[in-house]
Residue, then its C-alpha position, 0 to 999 in steps of 0.5 A: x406664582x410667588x414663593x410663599x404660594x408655592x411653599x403654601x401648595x407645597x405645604x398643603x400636599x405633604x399635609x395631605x399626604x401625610x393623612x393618608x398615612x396617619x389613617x392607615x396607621x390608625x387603620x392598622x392599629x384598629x385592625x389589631x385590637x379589634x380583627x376582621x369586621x362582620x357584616x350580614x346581607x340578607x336573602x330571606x329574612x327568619x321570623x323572631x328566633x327569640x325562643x330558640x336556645x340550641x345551635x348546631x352547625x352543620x355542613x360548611x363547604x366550598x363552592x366548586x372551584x374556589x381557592x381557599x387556605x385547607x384549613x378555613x372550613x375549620x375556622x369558619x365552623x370553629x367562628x360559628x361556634x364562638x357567635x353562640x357564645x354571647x348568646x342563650x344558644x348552646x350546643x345542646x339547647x333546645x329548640x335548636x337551629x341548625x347552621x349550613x353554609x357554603x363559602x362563595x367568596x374568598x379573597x385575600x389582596x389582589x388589584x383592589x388591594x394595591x388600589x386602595x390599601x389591603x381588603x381581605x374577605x370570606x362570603x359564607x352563604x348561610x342558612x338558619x334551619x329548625x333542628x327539629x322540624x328541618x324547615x328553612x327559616x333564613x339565609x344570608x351572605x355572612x362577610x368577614x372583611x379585613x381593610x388591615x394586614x393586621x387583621x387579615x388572614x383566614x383566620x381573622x377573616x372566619x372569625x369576622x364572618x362569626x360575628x355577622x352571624x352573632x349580628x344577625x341570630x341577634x338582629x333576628x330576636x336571639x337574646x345575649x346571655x346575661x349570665 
């Protein structure tokens, strides 16, 4: 091999190198304009909850023997609230779905984390009730997942769990407030 292929392959590396570094900074950057992400994998998919106009949120607990910060039911709870903000769904509306969950799942770095950049997640196992009848209507896994240090943490991490949640009332025919 000649000089010129040598410097040309030496060229290549540090270019390829360098774009791991541009996308995390544009990675870290995204992550703290816009938070954790919301993603929603559903169990039981609900009817249309178009006529619905209440939420209330009930119980969220912990699954047995999972660490989590204290204070994360709290913010999981205060992350539901918000997801009806955008939404025709309000405390005291009626028809009213009813919110439960249980966190299945909460992760904050660890092996994957030093492999392949930060990943920071909460798995809020969730079910959709009618208020007033008390019949089951749905559950999903809401995730709130961060893959920057900007955006992690459990409160960042709750608030993304909100917003699968705002995704899937929407998915699920609950219409946004226009006013």
């Amino acid at each position: 091999m000649n000089r010129k292929s040598i410097f040309v392959v030496f060229a290549l590396f540090l270019c390829a190198a360098n774009v791991g570094c541009v996308s995390r900074a544009i990675r870290e950057g995204a992550g703290a304009v816009r938070g954790a992400s919301g993603q929603v994998v559903e169990l039981q998919a609900p009817s249309s909850l178009a006529h619905y106009r209440g939420l209330t949120i009930e119980s969220i607990t912990v699954a047995e023997g999972l660490s989590v910060p204290s204070d994360i039911v709290t913010l999981v709870r205060q992350g539901y609230a918000d997801a009806a903000k955008d939404l025709v769904l309000t405390p005291g509306g009626s028809p009213a779905l009813s919110v439960s969950g249980e966190i299945i799942h909460y992760e904050t770095g660890g092996t994957v984390s030093k492999a392949i950049g930060p990943l920071q997640e909460v798995i809020v196992r969730t079910q959709l009730i009618d208020a007033g009848s008390k019949q089951f209507l749905g559950e999903a896994n809401l995730v709130g997942r961060s893959k920057a240090l900007t955006s992690g943490g459990a409160h960042n991490l709750a608030e993304g769990a909100g917003k699968a949640l705002a995704k899937w009332l929407r998915d699920s025919g609950v219409k946004k407030d226009d006013g």
